[in-house]
Jmol script that loads the backbone (N, CA, C; Angstrom):
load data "model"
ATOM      1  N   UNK A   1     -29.345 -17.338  23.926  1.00  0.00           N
ATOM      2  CA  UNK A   1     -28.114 -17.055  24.626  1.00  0.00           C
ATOM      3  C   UNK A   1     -27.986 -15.537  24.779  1.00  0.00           C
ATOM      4  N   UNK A   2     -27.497 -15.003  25.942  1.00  0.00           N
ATOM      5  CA  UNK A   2     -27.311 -13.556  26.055  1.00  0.00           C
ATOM      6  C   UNK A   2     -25.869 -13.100  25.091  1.00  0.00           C
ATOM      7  N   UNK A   3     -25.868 -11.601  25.231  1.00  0.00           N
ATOM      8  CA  UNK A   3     -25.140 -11.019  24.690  1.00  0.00           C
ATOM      9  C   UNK A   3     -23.729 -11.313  25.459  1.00  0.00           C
ATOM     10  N   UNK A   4     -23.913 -11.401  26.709  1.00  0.00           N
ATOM     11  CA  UNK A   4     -22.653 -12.174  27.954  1.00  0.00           C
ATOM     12  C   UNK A   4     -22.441 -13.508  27.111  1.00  0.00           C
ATOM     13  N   UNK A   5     -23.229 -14.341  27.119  1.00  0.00           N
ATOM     14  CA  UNK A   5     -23.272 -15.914  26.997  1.00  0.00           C
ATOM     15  C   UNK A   5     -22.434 -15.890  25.634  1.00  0.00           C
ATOM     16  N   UNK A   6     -22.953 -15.326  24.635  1.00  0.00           N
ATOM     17  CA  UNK A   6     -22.220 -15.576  23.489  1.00  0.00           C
ATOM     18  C   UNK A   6     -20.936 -15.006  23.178  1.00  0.00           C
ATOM     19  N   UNK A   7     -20.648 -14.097  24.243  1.00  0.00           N
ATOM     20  CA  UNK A   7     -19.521 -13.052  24.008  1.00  0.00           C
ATOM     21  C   UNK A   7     -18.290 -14.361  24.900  1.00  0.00           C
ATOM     22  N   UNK A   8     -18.636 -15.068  26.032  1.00  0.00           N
ATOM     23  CA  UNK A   8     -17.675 -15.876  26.679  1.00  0.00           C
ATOM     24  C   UNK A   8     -17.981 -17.309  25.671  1.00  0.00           C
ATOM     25  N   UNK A   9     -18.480 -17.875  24.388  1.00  0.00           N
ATOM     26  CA  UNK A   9     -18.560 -18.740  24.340  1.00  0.00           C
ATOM     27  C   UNK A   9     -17.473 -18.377  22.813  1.00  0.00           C
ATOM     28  N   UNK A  10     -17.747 -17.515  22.330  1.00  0.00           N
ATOM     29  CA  UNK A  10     -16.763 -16.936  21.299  1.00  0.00           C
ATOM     30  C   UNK A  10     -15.222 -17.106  21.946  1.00  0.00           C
ATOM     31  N   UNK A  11     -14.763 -16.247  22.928  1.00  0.00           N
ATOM     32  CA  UNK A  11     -13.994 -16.381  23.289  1.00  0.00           C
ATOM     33  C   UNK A  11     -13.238 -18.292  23.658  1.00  0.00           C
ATOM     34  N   UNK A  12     -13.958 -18.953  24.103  1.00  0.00           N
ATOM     35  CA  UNK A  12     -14.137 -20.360  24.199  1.00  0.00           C
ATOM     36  C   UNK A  12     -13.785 -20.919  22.890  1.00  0.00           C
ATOM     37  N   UNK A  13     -14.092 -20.231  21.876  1.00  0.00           N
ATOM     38  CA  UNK A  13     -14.396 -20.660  20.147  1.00  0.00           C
ATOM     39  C   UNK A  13     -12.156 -20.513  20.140  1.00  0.00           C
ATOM     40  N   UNK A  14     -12.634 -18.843  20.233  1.00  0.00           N
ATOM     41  CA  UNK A  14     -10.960 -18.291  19.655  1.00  0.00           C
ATOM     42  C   UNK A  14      -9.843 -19.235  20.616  1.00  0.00           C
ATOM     43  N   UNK A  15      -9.965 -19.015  21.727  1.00  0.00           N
ATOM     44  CA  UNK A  15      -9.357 -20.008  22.595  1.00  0.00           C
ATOM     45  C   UNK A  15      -8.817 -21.584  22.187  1.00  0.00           C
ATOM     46  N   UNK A  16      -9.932 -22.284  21.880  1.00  0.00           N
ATOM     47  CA  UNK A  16      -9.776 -23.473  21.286  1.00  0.00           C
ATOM     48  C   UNK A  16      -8.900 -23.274  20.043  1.00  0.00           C
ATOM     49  N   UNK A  17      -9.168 -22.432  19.177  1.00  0.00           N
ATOM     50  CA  UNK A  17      -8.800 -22.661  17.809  1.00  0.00           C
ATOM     51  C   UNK A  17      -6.817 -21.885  18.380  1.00  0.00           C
ATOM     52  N   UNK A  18      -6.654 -20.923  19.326  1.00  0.00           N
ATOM     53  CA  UNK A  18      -5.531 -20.825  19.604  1.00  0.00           C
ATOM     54  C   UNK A  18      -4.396 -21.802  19.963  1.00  0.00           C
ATOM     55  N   UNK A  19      -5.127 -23.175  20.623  1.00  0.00           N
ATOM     56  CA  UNK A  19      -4.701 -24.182  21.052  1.00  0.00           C
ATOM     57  C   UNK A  19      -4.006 -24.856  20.201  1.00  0.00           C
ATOM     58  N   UNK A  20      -4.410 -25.072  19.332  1.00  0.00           N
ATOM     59  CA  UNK A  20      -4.451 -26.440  17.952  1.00  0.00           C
ATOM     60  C   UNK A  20      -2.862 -25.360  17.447  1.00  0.00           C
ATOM     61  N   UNK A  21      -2.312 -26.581  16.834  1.00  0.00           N
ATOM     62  CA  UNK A  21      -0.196 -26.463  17.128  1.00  0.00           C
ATOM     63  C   UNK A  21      -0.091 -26.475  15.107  1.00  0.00           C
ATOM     64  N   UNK A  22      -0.794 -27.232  14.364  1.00  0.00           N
ATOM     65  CA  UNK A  22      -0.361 -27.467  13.428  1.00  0.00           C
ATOM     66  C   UNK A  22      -1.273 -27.169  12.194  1.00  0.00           C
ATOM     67  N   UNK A  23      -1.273 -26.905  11.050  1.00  0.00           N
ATOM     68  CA  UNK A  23      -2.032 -27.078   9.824  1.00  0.00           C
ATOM     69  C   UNK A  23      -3.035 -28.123   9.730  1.00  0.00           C
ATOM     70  N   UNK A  24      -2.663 -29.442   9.738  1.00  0.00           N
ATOM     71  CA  UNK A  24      -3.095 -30.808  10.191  1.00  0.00           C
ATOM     72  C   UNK A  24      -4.270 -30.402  11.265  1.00  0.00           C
ATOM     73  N   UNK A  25      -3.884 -30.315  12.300  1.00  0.00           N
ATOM     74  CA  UNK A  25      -4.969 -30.022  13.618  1.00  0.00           C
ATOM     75  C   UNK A  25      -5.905 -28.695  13.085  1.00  0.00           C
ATOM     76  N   UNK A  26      -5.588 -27.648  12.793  1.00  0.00           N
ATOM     77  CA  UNK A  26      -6.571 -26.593  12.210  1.00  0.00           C
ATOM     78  C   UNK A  26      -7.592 -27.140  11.481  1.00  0.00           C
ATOM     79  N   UNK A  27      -6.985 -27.634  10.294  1.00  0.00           N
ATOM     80  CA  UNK A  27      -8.239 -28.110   9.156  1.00  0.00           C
ATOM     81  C   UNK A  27      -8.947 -29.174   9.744  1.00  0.00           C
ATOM     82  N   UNK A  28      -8.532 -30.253  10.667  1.00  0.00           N
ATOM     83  CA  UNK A  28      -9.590 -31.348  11.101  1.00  0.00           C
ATOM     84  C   UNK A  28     -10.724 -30.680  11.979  1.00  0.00           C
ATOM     85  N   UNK A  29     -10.067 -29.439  12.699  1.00  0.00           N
ATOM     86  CA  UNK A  29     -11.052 -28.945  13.718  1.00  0.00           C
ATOM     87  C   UNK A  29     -12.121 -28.270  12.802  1.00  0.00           C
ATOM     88  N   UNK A  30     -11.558 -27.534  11.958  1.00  0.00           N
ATOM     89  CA  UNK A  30     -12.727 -26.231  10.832  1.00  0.00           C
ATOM     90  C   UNK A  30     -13.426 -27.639  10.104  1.00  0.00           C
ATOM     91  N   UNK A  31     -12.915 -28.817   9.976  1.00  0.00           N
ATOM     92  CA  UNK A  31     -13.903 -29.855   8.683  1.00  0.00           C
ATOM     93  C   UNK A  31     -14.849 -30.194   9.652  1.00  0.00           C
ATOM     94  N   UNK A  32     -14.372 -30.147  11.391  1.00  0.00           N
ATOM     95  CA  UNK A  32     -15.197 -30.544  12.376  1.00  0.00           C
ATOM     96  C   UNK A  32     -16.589 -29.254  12.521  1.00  0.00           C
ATOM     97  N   UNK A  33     -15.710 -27.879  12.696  1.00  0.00           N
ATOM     98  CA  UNK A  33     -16.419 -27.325  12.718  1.00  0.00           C
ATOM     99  C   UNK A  33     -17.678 -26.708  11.952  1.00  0.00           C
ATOM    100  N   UNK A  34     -16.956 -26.737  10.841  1.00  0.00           N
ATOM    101  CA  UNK A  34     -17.836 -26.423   9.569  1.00  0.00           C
ATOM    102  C   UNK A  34     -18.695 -27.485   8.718  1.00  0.00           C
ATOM    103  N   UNK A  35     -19.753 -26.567   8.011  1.00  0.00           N
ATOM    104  CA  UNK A  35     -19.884 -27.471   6.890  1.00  0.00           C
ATOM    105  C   UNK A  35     -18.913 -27.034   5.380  1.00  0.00           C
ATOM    106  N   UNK A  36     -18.807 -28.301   4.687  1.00  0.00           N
ATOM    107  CA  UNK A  36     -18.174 -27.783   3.244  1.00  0.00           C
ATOM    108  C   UNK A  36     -18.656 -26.469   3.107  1.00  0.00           C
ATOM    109  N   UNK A  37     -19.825 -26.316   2.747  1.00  0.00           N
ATOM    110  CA  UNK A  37     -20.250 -24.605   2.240  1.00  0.00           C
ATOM    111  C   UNK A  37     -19.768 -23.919   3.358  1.00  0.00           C
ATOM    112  N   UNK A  38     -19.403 -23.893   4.475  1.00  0.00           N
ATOM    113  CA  UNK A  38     -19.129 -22.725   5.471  1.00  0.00           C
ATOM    114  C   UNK A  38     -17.614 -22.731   5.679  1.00  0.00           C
ATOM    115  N   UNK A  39     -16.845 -23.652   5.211  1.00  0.00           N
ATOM    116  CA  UNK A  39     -15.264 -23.572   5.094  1.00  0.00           C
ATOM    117  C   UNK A  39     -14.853 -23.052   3.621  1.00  0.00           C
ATOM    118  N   UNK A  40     -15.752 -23.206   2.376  1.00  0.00           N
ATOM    119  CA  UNK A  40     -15.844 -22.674   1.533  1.00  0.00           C
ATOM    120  C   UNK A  40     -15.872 -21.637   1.473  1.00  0.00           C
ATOM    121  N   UNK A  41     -16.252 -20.646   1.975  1.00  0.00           N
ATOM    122  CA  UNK A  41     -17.086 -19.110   2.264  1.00  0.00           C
ATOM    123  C   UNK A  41     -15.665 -18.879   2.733  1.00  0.00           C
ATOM    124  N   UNK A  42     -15.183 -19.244   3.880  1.00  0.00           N
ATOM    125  CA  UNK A  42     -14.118 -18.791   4.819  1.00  0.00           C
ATOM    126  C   UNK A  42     -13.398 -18.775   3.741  1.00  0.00           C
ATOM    127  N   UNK A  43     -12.753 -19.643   2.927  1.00  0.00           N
ATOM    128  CA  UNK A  43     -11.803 -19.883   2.309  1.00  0.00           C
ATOM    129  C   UNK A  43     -11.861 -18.462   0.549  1.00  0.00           C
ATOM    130  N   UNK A  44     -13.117 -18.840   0.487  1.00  0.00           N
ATOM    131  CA  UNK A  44     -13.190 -17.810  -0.667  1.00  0.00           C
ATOM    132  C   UNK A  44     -12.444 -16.170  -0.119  1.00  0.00           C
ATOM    133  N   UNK A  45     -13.280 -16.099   0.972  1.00  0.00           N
ATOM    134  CA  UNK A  45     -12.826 -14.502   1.486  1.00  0.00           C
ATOM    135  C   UNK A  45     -11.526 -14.185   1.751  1.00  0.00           C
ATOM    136  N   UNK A  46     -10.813 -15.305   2.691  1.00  0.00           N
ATOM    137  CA  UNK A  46      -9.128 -15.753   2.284  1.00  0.00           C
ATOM    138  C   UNK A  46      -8.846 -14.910   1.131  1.00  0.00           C
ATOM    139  N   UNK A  47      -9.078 -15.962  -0.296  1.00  0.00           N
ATOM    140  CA  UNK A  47      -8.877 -15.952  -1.056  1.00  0.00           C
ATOM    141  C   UNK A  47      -8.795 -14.547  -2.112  1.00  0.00           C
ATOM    142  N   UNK A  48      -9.544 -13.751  -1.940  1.00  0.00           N
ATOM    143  CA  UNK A  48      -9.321 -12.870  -2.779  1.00  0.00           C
ATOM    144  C   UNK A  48      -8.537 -11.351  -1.880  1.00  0.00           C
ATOM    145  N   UNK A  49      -8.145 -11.722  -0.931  1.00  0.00           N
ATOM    146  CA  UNK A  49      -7.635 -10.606   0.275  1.00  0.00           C
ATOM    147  C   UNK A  49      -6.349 -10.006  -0.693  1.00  0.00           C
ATOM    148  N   UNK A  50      -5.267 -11.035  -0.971  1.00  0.00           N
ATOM    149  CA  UNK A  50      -4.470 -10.352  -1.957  1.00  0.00           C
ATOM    150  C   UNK A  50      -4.605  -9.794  -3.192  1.00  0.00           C
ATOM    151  N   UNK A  51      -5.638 -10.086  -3.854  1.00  0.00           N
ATOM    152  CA  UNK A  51      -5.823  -9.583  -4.614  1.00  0.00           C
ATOM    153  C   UNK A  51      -6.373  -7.901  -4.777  1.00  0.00           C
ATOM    154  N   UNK A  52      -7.493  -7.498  -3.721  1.00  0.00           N
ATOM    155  CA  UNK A  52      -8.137  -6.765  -3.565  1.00  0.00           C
ATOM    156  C   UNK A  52      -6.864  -5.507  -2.974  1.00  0.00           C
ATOM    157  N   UNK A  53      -6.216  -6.260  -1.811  1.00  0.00           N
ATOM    158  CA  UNK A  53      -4.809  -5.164  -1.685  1.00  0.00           C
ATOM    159  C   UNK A  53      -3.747  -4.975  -2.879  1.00  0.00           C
ATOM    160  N   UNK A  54      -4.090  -5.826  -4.190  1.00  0.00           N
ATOM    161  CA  UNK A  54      -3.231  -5.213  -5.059  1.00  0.00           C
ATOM    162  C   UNK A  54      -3.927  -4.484  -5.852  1.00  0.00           C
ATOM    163  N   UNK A  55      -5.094  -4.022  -5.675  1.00  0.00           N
ATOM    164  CA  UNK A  55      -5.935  -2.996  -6.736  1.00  0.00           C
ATOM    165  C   UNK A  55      -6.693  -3.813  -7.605  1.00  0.00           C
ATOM    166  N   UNK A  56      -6.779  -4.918  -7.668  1.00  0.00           N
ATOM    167  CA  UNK A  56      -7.655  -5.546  -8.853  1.00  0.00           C
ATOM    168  C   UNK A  56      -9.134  -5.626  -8.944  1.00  0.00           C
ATOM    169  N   UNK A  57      -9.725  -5.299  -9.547  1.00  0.00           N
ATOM    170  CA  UNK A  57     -10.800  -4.750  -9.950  1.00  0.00           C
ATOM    171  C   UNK A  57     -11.904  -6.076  -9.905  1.00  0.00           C
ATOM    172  N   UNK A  58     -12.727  -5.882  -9.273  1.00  0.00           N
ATOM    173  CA  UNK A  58     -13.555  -7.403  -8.328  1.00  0.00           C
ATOM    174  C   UNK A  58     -14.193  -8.195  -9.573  1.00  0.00           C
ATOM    175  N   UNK A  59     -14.403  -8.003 -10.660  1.00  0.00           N
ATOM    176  CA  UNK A  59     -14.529  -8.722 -11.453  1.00  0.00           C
ATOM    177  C   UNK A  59     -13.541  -9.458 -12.424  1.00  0.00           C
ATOM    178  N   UNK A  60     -12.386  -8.851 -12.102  1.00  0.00           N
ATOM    179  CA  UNK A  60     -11.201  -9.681 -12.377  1.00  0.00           C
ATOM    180  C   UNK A  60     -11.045 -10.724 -11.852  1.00  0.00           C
ATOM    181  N   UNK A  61     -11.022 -10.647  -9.697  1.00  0.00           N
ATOM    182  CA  UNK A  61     -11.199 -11.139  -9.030  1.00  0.00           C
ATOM    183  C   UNK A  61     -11.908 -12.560  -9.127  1.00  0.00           C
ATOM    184  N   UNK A  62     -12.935 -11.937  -9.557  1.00  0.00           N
ATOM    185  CA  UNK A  62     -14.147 -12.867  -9.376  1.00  0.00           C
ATOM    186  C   UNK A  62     -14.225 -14.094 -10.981  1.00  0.00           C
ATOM    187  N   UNK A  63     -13.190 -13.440 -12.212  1.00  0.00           N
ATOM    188  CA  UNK A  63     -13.565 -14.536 -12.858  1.00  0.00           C
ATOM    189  C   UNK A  63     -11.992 -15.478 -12.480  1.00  0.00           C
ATOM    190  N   UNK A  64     -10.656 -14.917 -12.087  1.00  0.00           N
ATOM    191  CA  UNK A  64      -9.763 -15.493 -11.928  1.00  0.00           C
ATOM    192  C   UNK A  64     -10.554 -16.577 -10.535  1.00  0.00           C
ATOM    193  N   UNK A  65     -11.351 -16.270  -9.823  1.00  0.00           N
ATOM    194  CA  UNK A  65     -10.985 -17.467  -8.803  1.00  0.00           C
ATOM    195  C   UNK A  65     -12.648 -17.910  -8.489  1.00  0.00           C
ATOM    196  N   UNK A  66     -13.670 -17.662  -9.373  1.00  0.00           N
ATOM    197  CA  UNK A  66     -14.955 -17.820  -8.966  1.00  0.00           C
ATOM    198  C   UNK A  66     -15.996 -17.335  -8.020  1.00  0.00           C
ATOM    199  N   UNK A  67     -15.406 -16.527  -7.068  1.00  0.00           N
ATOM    200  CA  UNK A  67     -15.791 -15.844  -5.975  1.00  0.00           C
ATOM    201  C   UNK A  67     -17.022 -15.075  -6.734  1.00  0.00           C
ATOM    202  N   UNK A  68     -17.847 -14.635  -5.891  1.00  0.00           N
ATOM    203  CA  UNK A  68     -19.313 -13.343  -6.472  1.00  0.00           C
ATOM    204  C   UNK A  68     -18.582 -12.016  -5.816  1.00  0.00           C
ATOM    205  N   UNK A  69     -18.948 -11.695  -6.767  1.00  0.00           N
ATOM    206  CA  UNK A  69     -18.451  -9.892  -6.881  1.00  0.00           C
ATOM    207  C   UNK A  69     -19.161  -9.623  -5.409  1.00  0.00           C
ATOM    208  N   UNK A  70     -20.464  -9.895  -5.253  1.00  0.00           N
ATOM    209  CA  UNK A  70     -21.015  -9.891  -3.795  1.00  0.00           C
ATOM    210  C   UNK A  70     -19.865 -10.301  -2.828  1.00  0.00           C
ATOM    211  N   UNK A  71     -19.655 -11.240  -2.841  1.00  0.00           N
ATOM    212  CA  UNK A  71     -18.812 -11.542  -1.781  1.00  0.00           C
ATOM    213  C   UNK A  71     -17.541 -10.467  -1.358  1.00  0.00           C
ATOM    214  N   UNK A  72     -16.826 -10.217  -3.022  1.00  0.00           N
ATOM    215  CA  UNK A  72     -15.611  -9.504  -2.981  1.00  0.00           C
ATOM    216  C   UNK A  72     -15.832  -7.943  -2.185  1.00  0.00           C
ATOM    217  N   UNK A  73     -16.817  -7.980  -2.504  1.00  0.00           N
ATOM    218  CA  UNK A  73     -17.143  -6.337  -2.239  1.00  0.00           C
ATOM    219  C   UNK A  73     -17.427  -6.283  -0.595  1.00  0.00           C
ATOM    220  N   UNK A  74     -17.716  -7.846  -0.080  1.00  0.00           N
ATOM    221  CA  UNK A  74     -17.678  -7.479   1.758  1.00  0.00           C
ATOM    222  C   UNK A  74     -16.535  -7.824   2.290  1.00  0.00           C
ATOM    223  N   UNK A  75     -15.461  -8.261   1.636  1.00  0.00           N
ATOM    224  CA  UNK A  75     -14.465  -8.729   1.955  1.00  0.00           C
ATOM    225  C   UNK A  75     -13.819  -6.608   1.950  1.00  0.00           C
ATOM    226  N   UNK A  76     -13.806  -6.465   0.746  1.00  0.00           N
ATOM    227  CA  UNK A  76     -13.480  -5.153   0.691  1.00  0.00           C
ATOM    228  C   UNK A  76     -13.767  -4.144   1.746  1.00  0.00           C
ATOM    229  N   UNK A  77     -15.037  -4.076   2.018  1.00  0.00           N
ATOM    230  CA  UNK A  77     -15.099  -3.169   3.023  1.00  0.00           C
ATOM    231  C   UNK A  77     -15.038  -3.764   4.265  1.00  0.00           C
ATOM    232  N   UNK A  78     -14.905  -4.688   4.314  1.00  0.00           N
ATOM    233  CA  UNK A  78     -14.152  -5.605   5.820  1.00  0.00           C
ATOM    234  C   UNK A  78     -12.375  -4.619   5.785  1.00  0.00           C
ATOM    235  N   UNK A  79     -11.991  -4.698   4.360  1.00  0.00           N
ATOM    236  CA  UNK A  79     -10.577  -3.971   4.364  1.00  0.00           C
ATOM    237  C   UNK A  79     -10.242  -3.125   5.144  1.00  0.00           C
ATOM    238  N   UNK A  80     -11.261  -1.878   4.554  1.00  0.00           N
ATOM    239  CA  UNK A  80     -11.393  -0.997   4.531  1.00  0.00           C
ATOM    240  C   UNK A  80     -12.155  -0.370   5.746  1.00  0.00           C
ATOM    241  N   UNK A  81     -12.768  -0.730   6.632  1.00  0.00           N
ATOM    242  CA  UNK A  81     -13.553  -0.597   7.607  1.00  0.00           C
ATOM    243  C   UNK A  81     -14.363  -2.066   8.402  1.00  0.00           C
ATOM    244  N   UNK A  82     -13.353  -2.718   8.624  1.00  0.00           N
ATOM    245  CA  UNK A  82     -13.854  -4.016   9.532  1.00  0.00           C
ATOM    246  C   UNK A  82     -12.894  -3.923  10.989  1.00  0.00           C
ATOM    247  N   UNK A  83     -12.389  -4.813  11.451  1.00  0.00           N
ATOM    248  CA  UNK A  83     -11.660  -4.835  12.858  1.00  0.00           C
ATOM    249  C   UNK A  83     -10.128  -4.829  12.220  1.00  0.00           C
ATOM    250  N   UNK A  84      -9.555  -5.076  11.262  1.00  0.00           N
ATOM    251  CA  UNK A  84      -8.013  -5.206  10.904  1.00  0.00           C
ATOM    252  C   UNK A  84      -7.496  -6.333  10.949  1.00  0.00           C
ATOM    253  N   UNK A  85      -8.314  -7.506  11.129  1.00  0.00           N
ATOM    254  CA  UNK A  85      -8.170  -9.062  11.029  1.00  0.00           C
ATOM    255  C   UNK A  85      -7.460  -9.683   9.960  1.00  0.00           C
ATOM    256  N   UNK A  86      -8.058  -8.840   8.822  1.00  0.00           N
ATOM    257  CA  UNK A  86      -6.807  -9.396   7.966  1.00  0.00           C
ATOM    258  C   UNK A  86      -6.023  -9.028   7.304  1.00  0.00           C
ATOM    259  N   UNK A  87      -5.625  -7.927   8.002  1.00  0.00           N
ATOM    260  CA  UNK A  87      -4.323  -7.177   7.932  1.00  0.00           C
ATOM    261  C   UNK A  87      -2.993  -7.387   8.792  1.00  0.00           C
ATOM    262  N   UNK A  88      -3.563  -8.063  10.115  1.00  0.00           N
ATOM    263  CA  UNK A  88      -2.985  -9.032  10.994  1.00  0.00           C
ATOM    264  C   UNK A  88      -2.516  -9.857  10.740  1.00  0.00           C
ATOM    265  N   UNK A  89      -3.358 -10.723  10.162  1.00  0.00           N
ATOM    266  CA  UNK A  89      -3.222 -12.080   9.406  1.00  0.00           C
ATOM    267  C   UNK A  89      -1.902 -11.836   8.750  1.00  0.00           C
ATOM    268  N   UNK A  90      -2.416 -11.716   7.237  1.00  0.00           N
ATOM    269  CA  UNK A  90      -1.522 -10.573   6.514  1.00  0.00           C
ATOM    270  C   UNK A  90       0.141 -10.669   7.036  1.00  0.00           C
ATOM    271  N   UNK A  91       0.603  -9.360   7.664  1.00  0.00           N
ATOM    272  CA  UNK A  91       1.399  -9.224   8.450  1.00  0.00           C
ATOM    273  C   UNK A  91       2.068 -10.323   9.033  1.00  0.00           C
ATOM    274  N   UNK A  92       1.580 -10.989   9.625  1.00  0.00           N
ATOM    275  CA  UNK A  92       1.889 -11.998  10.864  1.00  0.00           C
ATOM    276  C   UNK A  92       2.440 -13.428   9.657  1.00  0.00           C
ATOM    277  N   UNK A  93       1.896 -13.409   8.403  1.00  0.00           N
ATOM    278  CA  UNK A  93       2.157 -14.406   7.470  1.00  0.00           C
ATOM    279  C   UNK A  93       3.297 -14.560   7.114  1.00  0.00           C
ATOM    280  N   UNK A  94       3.725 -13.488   6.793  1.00  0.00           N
ATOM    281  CA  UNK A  94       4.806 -12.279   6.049  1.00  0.00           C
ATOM    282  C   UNK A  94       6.344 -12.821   7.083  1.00  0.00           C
ATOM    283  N   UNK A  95       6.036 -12.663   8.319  1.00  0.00           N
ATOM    284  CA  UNK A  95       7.063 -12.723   9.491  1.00  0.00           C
ATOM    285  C   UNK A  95       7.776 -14.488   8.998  1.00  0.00           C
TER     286      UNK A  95
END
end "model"
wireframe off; spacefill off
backbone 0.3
color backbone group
């Protein structure tokens, strides 16, 4: 697939998932979309976002909720230097 092809099929991706109205409809589409291990992953990185904005130290992190310090540490610099996705999130939760 080209760099075009995948850039309008993403959009196609976000689109769809903009559609879906409820909690209910989200998770059937991600159990559709995903596998367990790849809604897992999503969910881990979720998962330690508050923590990491309250200063806690990734091995705290990591024994309170099981996550790999690996993981915590790309979630971190996703923080810190990614697109602001989940700072959006974040925010938009909050409202």
């Amino acid at each position: 697939m080209s760099t075009r092809q995948e850039k309008a099929a993403e959009n196609e991706l976000f689109a769809a998932i903009l559609s879906l109205e409820s909690i209910a409809e989200l998770r059937a589409f991600f159990e559709d979309l995903c596998t367990p291990a790849e809604l897992e992953a999503i969910t881990d990185r979720w998962s330690v976002v508050p923590a990491l904005l309250e200063g806690t130290p990734y091995r705290e992190i990591s024994h309170q909720t099981g996550v790999s310090v690996t993981t915590i540490g790309r979630v971190a610099r996703c923080l810190t230097h990614g697109a602001g996705g989940y700072q959006i999130a974040l925010k938009r939760q909050k409202q």
